[in-house]
C-alpha positions, -999 to 999 in steps of 0.1 A, spaced: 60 -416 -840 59 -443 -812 95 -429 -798 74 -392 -801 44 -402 -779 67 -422 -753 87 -393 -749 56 -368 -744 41 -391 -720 77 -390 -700 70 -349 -700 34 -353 -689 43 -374 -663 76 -351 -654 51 -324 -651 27 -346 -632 52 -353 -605 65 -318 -605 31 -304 -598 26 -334 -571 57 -324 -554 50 -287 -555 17 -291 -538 33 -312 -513 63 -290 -506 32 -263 -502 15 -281 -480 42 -289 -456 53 -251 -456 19 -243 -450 14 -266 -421 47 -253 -409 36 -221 -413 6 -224 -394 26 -241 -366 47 -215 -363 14 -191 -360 3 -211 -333 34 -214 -310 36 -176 -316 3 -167 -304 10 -192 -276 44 -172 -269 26 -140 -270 -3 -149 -248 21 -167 -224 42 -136 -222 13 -109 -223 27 -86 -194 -3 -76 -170 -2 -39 -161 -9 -27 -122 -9 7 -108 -2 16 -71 -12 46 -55 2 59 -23 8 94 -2 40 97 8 69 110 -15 95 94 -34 126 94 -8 100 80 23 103 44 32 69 32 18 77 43 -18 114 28 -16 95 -2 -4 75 2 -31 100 -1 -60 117 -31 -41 81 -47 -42 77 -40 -81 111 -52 -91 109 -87 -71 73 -94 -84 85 -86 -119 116 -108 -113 96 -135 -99 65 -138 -128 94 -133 -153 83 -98 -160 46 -109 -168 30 -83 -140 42 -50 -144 38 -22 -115 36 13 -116 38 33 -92 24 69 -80 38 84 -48 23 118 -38 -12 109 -39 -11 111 -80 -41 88 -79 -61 107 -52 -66 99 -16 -67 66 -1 -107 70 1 -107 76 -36 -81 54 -50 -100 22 -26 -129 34 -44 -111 35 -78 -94 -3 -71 -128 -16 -67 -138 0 -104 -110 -16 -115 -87 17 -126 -59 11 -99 -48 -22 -82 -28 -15 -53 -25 7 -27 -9 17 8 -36 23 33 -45 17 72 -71 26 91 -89 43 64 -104 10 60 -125 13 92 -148 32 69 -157 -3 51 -144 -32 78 -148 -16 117 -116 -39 128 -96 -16 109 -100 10 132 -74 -10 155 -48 -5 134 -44 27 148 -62 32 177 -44 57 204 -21 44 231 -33 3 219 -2 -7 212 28 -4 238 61 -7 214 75 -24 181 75 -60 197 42 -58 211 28 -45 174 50 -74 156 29 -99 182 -6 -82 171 -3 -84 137 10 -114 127 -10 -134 152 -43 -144 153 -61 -106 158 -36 -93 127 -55 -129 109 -89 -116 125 -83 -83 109 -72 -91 77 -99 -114 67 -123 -85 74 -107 -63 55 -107 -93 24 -142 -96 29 -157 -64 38 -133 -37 20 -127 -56 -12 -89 -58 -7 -61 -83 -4 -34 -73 26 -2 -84 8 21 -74 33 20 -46 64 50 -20 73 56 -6 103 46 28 112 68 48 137 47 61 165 28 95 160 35 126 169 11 164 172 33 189 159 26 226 164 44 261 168 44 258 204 52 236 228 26 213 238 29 194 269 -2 184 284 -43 181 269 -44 219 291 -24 231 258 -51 217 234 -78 248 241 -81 264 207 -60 241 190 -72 236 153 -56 207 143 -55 177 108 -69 141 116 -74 116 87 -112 104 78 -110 83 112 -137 85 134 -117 75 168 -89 105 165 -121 132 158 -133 118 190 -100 111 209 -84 149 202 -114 160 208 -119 146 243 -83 159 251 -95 197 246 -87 200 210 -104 210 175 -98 181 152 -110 184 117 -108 158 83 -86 168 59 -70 146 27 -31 145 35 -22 160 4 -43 197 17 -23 191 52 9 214 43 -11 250 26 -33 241 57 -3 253 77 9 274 59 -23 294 60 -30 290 96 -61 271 87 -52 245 111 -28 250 137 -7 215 141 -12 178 126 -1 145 139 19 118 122 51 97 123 83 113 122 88 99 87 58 115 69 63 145 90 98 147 65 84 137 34 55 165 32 81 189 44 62 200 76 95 212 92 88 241 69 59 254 82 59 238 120 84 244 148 76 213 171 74 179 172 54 171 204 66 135 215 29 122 222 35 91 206 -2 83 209 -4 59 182 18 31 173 4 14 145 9 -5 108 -2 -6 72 -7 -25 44 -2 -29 10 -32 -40 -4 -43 -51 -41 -78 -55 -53 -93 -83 -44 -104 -89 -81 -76 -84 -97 -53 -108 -75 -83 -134 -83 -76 -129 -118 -38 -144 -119 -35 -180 -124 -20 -195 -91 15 -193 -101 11 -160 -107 -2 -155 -74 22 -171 -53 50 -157 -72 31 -117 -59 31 -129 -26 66 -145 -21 78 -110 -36 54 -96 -7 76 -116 19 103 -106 9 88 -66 6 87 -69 40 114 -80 54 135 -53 31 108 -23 45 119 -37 85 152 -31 80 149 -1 58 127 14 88 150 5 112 181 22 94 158 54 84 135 62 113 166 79 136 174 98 102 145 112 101 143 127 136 180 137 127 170 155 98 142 174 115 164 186 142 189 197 111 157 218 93 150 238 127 124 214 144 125 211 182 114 176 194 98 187 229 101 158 253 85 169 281 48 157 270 32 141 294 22 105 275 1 98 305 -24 126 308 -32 123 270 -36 83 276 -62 91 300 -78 125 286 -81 101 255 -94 65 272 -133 78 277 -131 85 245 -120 57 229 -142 33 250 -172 57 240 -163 58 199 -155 21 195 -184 -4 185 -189 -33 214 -170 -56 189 -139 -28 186 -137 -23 220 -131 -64 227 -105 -66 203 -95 -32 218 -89 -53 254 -77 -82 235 -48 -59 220 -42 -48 252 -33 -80 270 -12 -97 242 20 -105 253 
């Protein structure tokens, strides 16, 4: 009997121990368990990618779309593919009016715009104001000096946008189905402006009939004879395929200017700083690529115009627009435009 109760207090005990170790082996795989929860969520919420979409107007094979994609792929490279951007070329997203409007509700992030900004910051407006800005070097010395600063923070504080980085724009040109050579060919000459004050005023004042119209109405315009002729660079002139439905390509060049690529400023604010100086070392080096991708592509695209039929007429007379235009400009820009107008001038 005693050899009977010494063995079944071996077994309870056995079974004591057993149940010991079982709770312990629990509890470590539970705490292990839970650990590996944590660094989980910690992964996923380290790695959660942030979606952006970018808007823009040109098409897919134009310079600011190519741009584009370079800009996307080095800002995913450099966040480790944590910010995401998507991009919609052919004004998918609207107008540069709307989609501005539709970054600061927070439905798109980024955008390619220029002097529609005027509408919101008034130093905008010298980003393209006509026959400002004498040549390539002289706009490199603008912007990225202390006026380009000046205009930039304006456009921070006033339009609700962050200026990542600014392309270059080749100059602007008025095409048409006949020649134009002088403001005494403007009489009766309907013609597309974008929603910028100055050009109404400045076409206007060199004898023609500007009206407002959203870039992506510009082409059945002309096809319909509803206007007559538009102006724009040599580039976008390509891309919306106005060699179809215009014969010239009147070398005005009345407007060299630049634009930006802009992101909300709200949704920049939101990145942790890492974050944001990994966007904007990608936006360095956006810019750099776009240069030299506009200096390869802009004698391509005069070549290809020539090749679809268009006539580049040379004999314009740059100085009788200049001054048809100056009264004009003087007349349309605020006091505070008109200074930084002189200032732009006499930069170096």
């Amino acid at each position: 009997m005693k050899t009977f109760k010494l063995a079944a207090l071996a077994l309870v005990l056995l079974l004591v121990l057993a149940a010991c170790g079982g709770g312990n082996d629990n509890a470590v795989n539970s705490n292990e368990n839970d650990g590996d929860n944590d660094t989980n969520e910690t992964t996923e919420a380290t790695a959660e990618t942030i979606q952006w979409r970018m808007g823009h107007l040109s098409a897919e094979d134009h310079i600011w779309h190519l741009t584009s994609l370079r800009f996307a792929e080095l800002v995913n490279e450099k966040t480790n593919g944590q910010i995401e951007i998507d991009i919609y070329p052919n004004n998918q997203l609207g107008g540069e009016t709307d989609v501005l409007n539709s970054i600061l509700a927070g439905n798109v992030d980024l955008l390619i715009t220029g002097e529609t900004m005027q509408n919101w910051a008034p130093k905008a407006a010298l980003l393209a104001v006509p026959y400002a800005i004498r040549d390539a070097d002289h706009l490199s010395a603008v912007v990225q000096g202390e006026i380009g600063r000046e205009i930039e923070e304006e456009i921070i504080e006033k339009v609700g946008v962050t200026p990542l980085f600014y392309m270059e724009r080749a100059p602007r040109n008025l095409t048409s189905n006949k020649p134009i050579n002088s403001p005494d060919d403007l009489s009766g000459f309907r013609m597309r402006v974008p929603n910028v004050p100055l050009f109404l005023d400045a076409w206007e004042a060199a004898g023609a009939t500007p009206q407002v119209m959203d870039f992506n109405e510009v082409f059945t315009g002309l096809q319909q004879g509803v206007i007559h002729g538009q102006e724009n660079p040599v580039d976008l002139i390509h891309s919306a395929g106005f060699y179809e439905v215009q014969e010239y390509v009147n070398v005005t060049e009345h407007v060299y200017s630049w634009i930006y690529v802009v992101v909300g400023n709200e949704q920049f604010a939101t990145l942790s700083d890492e974050l944001q100086q990994a966007v904007l070392e990608a936006a360095e080096e956006a810019q750099t690529y776009g240069k030299e991708l506009f200096e390869e592509e802009i004698q391509n695209y005069i070549d290809r115009l020539k090749a679809e039929g268009m006539t580049f007429n040379e004999d314009v007379d740059q100085n009788a627009f200049r001054e048809a235009m100056e009264p004009a400009i003087e007349a349309s820009l605020s006091e505070e435009q008109f200074e930084l107008y002189q200032r732009i001038i006499e930069v170096e």
